[in-house]
C-alpha atoms as an extended CHARMM CRD file, in Angstrom:
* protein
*
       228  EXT
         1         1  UNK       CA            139.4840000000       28.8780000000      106.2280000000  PROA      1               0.0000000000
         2         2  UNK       CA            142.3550000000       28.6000000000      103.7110000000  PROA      2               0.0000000000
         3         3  UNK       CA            145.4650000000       26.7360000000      104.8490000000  PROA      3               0.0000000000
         4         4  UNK       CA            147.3620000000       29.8670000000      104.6550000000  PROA      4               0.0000000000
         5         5  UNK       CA            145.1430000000       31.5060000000      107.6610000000  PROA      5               0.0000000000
         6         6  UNK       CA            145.2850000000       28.0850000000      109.4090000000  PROA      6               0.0000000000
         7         7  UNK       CA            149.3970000000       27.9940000000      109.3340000000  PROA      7               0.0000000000
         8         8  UNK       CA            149.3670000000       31.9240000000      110.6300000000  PROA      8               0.0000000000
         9         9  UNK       CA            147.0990000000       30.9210000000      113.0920000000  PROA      9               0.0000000000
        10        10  UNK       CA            148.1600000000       27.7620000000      114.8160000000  PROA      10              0.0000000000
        11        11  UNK       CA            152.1960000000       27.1390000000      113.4410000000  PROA      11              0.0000000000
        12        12  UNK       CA            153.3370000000       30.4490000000      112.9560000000  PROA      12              0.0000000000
        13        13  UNK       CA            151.8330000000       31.9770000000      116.6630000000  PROA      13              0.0000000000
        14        14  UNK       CA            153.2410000000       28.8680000000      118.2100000000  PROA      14              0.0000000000
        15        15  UNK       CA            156.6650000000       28.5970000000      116.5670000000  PROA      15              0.0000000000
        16        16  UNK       CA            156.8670000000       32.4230000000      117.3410000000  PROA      16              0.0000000000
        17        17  UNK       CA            155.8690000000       31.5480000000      121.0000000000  PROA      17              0.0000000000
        18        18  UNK       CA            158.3880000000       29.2290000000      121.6200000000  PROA      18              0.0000000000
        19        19  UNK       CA            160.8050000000       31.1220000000      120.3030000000  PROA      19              0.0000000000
        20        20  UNK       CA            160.2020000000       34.1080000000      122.5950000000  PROA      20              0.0000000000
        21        21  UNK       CA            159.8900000000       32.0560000000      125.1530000000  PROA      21              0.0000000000
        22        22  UNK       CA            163.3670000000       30.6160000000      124.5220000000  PROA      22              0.0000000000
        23        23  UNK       CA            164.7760000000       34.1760000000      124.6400000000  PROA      23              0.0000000000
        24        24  UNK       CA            163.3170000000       35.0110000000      128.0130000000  PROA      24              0.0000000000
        25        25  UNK       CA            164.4780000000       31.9850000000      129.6570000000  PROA      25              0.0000000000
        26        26  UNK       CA            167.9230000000       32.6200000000      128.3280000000  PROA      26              0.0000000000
        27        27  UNK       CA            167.7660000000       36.6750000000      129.6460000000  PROA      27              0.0000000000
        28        28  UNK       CA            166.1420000000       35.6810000000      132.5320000000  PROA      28              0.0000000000
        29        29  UNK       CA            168.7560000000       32.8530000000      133.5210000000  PROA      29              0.0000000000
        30        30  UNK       CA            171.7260000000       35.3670000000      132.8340000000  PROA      30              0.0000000000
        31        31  UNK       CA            170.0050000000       38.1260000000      135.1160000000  PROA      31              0.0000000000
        32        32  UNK       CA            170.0060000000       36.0340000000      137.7750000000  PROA      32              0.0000000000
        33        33  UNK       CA            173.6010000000       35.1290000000      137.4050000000  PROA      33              0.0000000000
        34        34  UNK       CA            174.4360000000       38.4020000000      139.1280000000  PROA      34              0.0000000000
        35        35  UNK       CA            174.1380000000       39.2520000000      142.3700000000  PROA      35              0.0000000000
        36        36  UNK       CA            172.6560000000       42.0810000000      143.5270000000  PROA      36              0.0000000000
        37        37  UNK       CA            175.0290000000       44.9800000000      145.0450000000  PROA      37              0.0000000000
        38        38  UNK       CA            175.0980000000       45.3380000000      148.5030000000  PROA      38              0.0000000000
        39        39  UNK       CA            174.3770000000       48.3700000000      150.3150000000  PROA      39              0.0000000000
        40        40  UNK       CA            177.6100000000       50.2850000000      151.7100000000  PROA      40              0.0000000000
        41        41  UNK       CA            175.9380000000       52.0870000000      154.0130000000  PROA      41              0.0000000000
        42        42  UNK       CA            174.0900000000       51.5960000000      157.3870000000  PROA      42              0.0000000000
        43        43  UNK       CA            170.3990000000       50.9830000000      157.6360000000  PROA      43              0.0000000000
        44        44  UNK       CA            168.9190000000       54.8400000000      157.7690000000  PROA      44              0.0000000000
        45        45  UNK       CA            165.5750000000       56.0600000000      158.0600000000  PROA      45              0.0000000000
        46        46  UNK       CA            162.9520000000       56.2270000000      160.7900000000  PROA      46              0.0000000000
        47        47  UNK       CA            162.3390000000       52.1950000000      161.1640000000  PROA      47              0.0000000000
        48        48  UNK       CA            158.9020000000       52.8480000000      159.6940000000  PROA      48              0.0000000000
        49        49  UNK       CA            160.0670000000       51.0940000000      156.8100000000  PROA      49              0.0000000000
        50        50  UNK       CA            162.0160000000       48.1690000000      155.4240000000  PROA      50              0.0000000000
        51        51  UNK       CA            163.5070000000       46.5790000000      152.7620000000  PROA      51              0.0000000000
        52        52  UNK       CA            160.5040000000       44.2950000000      151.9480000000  PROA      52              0.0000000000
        53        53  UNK       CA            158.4220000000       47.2340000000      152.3800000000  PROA      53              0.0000000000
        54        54  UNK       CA            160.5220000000       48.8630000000      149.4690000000  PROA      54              0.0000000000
        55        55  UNK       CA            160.0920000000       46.7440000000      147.4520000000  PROA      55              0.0000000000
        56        56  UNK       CA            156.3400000000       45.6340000000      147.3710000000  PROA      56              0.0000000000
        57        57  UNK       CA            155.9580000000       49.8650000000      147.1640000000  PROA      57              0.0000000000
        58        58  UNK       CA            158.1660000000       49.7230000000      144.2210000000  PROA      58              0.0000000000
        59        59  UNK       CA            156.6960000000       46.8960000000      142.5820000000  PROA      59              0.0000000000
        60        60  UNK       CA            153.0040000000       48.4440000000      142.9700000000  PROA      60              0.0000000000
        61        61  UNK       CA            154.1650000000       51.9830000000      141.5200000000  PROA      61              0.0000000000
        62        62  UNK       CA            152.7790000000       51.3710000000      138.0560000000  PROA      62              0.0000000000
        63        63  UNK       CA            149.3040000000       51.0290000000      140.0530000000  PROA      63              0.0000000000
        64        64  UNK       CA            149.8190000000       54.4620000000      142.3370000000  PROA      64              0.0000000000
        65        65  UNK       CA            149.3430000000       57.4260000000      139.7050000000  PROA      65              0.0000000000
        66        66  UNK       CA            150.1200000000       59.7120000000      142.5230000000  PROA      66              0.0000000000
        67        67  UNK       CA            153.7430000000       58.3040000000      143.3910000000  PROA      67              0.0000000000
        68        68  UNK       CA            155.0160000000       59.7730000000      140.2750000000  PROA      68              0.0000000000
        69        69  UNK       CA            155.0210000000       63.2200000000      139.5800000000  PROA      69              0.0000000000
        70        70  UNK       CA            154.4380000000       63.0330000000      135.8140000000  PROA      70              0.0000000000
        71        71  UNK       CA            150.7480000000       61.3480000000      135.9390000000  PROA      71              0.0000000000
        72        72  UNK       CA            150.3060000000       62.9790000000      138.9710000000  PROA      72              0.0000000000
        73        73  UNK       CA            150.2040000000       66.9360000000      137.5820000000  PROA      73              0.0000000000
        74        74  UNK       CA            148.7810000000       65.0510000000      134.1910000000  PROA      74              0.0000000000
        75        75  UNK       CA            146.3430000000       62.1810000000      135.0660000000  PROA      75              0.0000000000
        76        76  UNK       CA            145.5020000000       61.4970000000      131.1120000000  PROA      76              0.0000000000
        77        77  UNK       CA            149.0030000000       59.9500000000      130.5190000000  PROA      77              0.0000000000
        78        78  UNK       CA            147.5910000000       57.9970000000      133.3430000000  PROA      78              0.0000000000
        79        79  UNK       CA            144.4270000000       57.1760000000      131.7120000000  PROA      79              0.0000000000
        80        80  UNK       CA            146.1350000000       56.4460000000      127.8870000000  PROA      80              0.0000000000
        81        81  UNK       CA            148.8290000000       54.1280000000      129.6460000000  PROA      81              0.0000000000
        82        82  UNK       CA            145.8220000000       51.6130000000      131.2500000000  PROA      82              0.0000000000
        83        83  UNK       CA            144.3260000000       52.1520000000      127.6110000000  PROA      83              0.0000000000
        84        84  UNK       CA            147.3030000000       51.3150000000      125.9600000000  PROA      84              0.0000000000
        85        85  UNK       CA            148.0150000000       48.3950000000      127.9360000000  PROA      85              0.0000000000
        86        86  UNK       CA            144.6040000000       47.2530000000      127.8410000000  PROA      86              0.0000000000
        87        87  UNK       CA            144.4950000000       47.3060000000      124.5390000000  PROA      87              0.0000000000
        88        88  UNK       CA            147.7310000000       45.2860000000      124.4640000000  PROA      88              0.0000000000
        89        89  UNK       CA            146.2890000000       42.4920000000      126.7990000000  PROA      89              0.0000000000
        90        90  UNK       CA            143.3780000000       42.0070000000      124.4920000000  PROA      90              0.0000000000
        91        91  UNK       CA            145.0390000000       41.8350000000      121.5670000000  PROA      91              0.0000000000
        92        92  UNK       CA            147.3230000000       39.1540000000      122.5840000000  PROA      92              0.0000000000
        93        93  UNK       CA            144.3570000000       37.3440000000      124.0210000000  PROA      93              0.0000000000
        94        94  UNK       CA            142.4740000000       37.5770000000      121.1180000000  PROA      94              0.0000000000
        95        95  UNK       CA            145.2640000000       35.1760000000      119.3950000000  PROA      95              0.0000000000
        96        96  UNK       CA            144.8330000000       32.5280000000      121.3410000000  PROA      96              0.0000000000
        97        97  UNK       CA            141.0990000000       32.7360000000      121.2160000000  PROA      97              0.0000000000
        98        98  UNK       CA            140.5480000000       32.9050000000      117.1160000000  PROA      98              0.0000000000
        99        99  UNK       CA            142.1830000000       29.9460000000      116.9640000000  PROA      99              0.0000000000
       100       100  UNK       CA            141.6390000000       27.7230000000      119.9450000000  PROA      100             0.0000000000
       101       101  UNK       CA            138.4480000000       29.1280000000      121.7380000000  PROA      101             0.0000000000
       102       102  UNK       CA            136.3420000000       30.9610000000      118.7300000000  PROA      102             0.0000000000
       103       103  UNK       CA            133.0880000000       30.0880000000      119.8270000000  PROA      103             0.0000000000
       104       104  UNK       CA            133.5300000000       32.5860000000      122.3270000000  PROA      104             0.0000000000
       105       105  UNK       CA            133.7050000000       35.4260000000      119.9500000000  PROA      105             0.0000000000
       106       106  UNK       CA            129.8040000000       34.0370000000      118.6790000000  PROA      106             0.0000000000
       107       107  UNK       CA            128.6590000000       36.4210000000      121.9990000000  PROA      107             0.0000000000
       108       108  UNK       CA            128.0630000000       39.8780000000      119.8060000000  PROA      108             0.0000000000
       109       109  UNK       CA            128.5430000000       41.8390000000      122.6580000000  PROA      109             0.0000000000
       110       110  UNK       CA            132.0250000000       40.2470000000      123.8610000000  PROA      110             0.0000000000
       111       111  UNK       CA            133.2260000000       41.3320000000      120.3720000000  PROA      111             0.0000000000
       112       112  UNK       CA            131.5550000000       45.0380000000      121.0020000000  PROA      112             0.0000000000
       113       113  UNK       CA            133.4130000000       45.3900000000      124.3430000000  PROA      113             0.0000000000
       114       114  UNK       CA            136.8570000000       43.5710000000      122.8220000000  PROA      114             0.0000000000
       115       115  UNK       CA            136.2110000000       46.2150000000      119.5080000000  PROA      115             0.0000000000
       116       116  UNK       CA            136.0310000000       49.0300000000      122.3840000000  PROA      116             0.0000000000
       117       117  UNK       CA            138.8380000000       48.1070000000      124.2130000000  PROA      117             0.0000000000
       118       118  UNK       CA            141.4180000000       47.6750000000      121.3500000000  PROA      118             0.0000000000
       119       119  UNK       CA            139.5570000000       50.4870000000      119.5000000000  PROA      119             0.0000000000
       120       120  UNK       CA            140.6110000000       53.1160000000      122.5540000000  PROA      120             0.0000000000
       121       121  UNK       CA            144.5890000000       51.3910000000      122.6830000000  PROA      121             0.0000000000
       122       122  UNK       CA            144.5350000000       52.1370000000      119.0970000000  PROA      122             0.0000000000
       123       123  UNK       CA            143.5090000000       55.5680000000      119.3780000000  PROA      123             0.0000000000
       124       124  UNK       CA            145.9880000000       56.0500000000      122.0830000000  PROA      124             0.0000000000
       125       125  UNK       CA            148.7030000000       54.8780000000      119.9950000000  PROA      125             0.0000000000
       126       126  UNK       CA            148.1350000000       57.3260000000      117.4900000000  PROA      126             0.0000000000
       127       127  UNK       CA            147.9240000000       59.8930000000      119.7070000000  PROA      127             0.0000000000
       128       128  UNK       CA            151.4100000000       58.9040000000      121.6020000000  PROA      128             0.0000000000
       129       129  UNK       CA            153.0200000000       58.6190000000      118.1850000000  PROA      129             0.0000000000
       130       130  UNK       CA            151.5480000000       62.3280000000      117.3490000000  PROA      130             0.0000000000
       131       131  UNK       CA            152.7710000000       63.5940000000      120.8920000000  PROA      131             0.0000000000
       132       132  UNK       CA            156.3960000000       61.5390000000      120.0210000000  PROA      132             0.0000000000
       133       133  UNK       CA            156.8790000000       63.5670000000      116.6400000000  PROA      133             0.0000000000
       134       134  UNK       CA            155.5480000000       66.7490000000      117.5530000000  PROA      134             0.0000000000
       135       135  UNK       CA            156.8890000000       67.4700000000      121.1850000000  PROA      135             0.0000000000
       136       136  UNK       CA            160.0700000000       68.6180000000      120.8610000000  PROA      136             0.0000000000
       137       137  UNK       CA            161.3850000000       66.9130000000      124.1350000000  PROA      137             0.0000000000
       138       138  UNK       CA            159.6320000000       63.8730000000      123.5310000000  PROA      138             0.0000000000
       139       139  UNK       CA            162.3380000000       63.6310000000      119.8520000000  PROA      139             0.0000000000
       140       140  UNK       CA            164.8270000000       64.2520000000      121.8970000000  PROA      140             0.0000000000
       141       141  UNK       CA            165.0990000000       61.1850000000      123.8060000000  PROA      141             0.0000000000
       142       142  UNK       CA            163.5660000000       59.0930000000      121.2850000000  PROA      142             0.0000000000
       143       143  UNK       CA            165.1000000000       56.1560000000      119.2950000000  PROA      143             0.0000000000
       144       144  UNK       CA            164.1400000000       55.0670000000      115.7180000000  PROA      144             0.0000000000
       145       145  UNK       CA            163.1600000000       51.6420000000      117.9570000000  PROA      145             0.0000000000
       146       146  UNK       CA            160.8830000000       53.6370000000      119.6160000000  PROA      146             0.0000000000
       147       147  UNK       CA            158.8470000000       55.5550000000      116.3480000000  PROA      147             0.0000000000
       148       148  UNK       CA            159.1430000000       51.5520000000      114.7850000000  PROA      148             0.0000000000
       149       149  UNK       CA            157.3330000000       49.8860000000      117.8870000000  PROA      149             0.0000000000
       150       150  UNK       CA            154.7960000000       52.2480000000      118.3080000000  PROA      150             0.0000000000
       151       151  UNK       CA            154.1440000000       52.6590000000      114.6060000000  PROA      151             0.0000000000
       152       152  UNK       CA            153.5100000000       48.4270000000      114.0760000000  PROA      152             0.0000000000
       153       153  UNK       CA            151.2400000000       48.4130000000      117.6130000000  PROA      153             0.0000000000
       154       154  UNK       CA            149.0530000000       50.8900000000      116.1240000000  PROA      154             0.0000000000
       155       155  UNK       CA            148.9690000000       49.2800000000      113.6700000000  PROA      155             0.0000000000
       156       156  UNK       CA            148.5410000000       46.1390000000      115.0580000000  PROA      156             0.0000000000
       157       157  UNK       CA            145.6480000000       47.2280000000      116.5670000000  PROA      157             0.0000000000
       158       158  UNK       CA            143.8960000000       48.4450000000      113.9800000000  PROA      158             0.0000000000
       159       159  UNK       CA            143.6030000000       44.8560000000      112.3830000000  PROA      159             0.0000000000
       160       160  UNK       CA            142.8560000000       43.6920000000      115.6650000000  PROA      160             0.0000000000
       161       161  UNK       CA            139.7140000000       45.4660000000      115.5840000000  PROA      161             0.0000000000
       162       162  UNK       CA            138.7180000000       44.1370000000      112.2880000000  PROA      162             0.0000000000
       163       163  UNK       CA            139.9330000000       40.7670000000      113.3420000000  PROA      163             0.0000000000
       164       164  UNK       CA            138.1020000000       40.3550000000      116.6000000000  PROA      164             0.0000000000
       165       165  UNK       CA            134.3380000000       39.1170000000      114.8340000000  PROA      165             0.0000000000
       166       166  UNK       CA            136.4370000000       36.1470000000      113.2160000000  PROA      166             0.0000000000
       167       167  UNK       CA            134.2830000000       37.0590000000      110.0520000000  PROA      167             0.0000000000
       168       168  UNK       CA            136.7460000000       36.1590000000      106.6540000000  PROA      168             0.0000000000
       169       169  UNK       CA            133.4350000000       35.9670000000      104.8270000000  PROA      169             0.0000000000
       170       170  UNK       CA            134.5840000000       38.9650000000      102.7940000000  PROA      170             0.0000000000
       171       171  UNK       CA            138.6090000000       37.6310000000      102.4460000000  PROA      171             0.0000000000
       172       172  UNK       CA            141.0630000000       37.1270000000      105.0010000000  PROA      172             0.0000000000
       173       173  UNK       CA            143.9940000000       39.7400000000      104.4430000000  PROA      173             0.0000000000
       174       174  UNK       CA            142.8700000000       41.1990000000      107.6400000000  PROA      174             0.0000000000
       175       175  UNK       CA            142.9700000000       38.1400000000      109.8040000000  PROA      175             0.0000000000
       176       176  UNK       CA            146.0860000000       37.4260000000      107.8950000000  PROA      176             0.0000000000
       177       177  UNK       CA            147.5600000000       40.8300000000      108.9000000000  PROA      177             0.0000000000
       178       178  UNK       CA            146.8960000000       40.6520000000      112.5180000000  PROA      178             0.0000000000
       179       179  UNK       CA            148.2320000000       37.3310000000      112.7770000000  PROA      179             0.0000000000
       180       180  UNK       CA            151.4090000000       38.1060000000      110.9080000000  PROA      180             0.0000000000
       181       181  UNK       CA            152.0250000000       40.8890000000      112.8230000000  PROA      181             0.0000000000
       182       182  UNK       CA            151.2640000000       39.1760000000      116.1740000000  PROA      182             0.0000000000
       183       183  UNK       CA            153.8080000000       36.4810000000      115.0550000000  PROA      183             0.0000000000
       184       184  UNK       CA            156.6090000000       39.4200000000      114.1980000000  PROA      184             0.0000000000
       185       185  UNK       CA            156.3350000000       41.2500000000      117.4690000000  PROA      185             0.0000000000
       186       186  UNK       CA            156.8410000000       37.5860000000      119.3770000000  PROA      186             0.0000000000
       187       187  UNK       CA            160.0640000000       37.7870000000      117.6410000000  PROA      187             0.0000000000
       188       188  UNK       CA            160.6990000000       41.3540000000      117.6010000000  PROA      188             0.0000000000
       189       189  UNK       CA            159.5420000000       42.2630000000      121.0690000000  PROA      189             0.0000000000
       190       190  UNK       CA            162.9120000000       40.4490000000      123.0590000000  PROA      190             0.0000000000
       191       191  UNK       CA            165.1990000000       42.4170000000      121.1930000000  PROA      191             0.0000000000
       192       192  UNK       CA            162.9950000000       46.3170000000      120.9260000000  PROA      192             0.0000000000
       193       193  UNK       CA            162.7710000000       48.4450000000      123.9210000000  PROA      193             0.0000000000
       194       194  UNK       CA            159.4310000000       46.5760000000      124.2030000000  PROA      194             0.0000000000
       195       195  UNK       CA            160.8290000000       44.4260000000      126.6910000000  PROA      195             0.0000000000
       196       196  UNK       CA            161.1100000000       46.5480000000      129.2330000000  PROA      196             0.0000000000
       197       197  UNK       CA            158.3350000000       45.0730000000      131.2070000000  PROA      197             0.0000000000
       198       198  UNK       CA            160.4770000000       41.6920000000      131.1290000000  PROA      198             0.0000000000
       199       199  UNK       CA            163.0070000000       44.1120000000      133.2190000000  PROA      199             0.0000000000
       200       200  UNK       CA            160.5510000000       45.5670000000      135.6850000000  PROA      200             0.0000000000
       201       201  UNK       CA            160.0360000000       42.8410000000      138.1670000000  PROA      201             0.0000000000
       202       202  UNK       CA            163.6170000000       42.7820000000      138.3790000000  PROA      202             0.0000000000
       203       203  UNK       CA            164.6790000000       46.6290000000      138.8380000000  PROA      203             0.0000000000
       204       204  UNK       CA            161.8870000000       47.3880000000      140.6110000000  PROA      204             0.0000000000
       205       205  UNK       CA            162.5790000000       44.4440000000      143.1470000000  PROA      205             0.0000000000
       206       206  UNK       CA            166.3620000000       45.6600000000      143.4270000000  PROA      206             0.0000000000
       207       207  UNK       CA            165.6030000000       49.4470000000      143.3680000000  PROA      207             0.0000000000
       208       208  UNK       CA            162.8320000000       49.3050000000      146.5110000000  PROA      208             0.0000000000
       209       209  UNK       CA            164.7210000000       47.1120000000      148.4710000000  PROA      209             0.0000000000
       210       210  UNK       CA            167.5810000000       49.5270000000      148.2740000000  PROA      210             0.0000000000
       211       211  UNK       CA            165.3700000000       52.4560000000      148.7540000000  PROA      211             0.0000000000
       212       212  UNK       CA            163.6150000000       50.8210000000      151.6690000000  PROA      212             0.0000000000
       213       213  UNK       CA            166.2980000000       49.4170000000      153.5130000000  PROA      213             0.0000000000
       214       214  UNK       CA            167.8440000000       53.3250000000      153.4740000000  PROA      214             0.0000000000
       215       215  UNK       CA            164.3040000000       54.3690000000      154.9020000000  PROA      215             0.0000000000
       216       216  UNK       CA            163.0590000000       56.0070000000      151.4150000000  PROA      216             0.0000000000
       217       217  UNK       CA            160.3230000000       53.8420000000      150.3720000000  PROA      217             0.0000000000
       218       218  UNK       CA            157.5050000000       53.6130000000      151.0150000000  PROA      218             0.0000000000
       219       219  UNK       CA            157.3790000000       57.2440000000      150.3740000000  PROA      219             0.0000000000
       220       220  UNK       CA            156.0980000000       59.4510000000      153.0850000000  PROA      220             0.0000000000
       221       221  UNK       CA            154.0070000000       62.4730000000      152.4020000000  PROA      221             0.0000000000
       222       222  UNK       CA            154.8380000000       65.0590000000      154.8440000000  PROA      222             0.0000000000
       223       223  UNK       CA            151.7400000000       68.2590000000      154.7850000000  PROA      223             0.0000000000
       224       224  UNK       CA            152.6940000000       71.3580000000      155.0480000000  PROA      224             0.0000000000
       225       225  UNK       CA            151.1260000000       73.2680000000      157.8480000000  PROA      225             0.0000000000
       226       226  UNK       CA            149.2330000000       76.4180000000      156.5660000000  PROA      226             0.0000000000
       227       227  UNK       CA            150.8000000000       79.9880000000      157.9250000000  PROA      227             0.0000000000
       228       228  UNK       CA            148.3770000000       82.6430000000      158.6740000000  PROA      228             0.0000000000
């Protein structure tokens, strides 16, 4: 290993760390500043619900594809977001095991499975970035933050892939590549539209307690009765 991999690998990840870490503490402190709003109506609803019940409903959403009409009527957005996200959880695990837990990538078929799993995020990202340029809808509400991002993860998982046997036998540009961009998004990731899952715990904690104490959430499903 050259000590040009070994400072992307060990000083530049945790520099890049600490610094992200920095700006989340700092967001995080400042949300909490704020109170939440208090509701400025009467508690509605049938009593079958409540504001803790809101909330833990709200906070589970991103696990019920049926509560939301979108992967509901189209299940494979479903399917590409656990991909993409996957993918995403691997990759950032994989940069903490290169450099301080390799032997486990010795195990052939724990790099197969890793290869697969980062493999289908990356062919997910190319297909969300087709969908984003091509769907006329999907350009509409769009940002240039938004073609960036998903651009450098695709990319970012490509060298993944490569990067996961740990092999620099044949040169290290794409060990070098995946760490590099690893250490970017640390840095990039607080200030890009990434960071929206920062925000979730939050608004989803605010939005189902408000929707639960006003008898909303959990959401009932009411059948309709079939006329002859």
């Amino acid at each position: 290993m050259s000590d040009f991999l070994h400072f992307s690998e060990h000083t530049l990840q945790e520099v890049a760390l600490v610094f992200m870490a920095c700006v989340y503490v700092t967001r995080i402190v400042w949300f909490l500043r704020f109170a939440a709003g208090k509701e400025r109506q009467g508690q509605t609803g049938s009593g079958a619900t409540s504001p803790t019940k809101g909330f833990i409903y709200s906070w589970a959403n991103v696990a019920m594809p049926w509560a939301m009409e979108s992967t509901r009527t189209k299940p494979s957005l479903y399917v590409q977001f656990v991909l993409f996200h996957l993918g995403v959880t691997t990759a950032i695990g994989l940069s903490f095991v290169i450099p301080y837990a390799p032997a486990l990538l010795e195990n052939g078929l724990l790099v197969l499975i890793l290869q697969i799993v980062i493999g289908l995020a990356f062919l997910v990202g190319v297909r969300r970035f087709i969908r984003r340029v091509s769907d006329p809808y999907m350009r509409a509400i769009s940002t240039p933050d938004d073609y960036f991002s998903l651009l450098l993860l695709t990319a970012w998982f490509f060298f993944a892939v490569l990067a996961v046997p740990n092999n620099s036998a044949g040169g290290e540009w794409h060990l070098l590549m995946y760490f590099w961009l690893t250490a970017f998004f640390l840095v990039y990731v607080p200030f890009s539209k990434i960071s929206h899952y920062l925000y979730y715990p939050f608004t989803r904690f605010y939005f189902g307690r408000s929707m639960g104490y006003r008898g909303v959430y959990p959401i009932r499903r009411v059948h309709k009765a079939k006329t002859s």
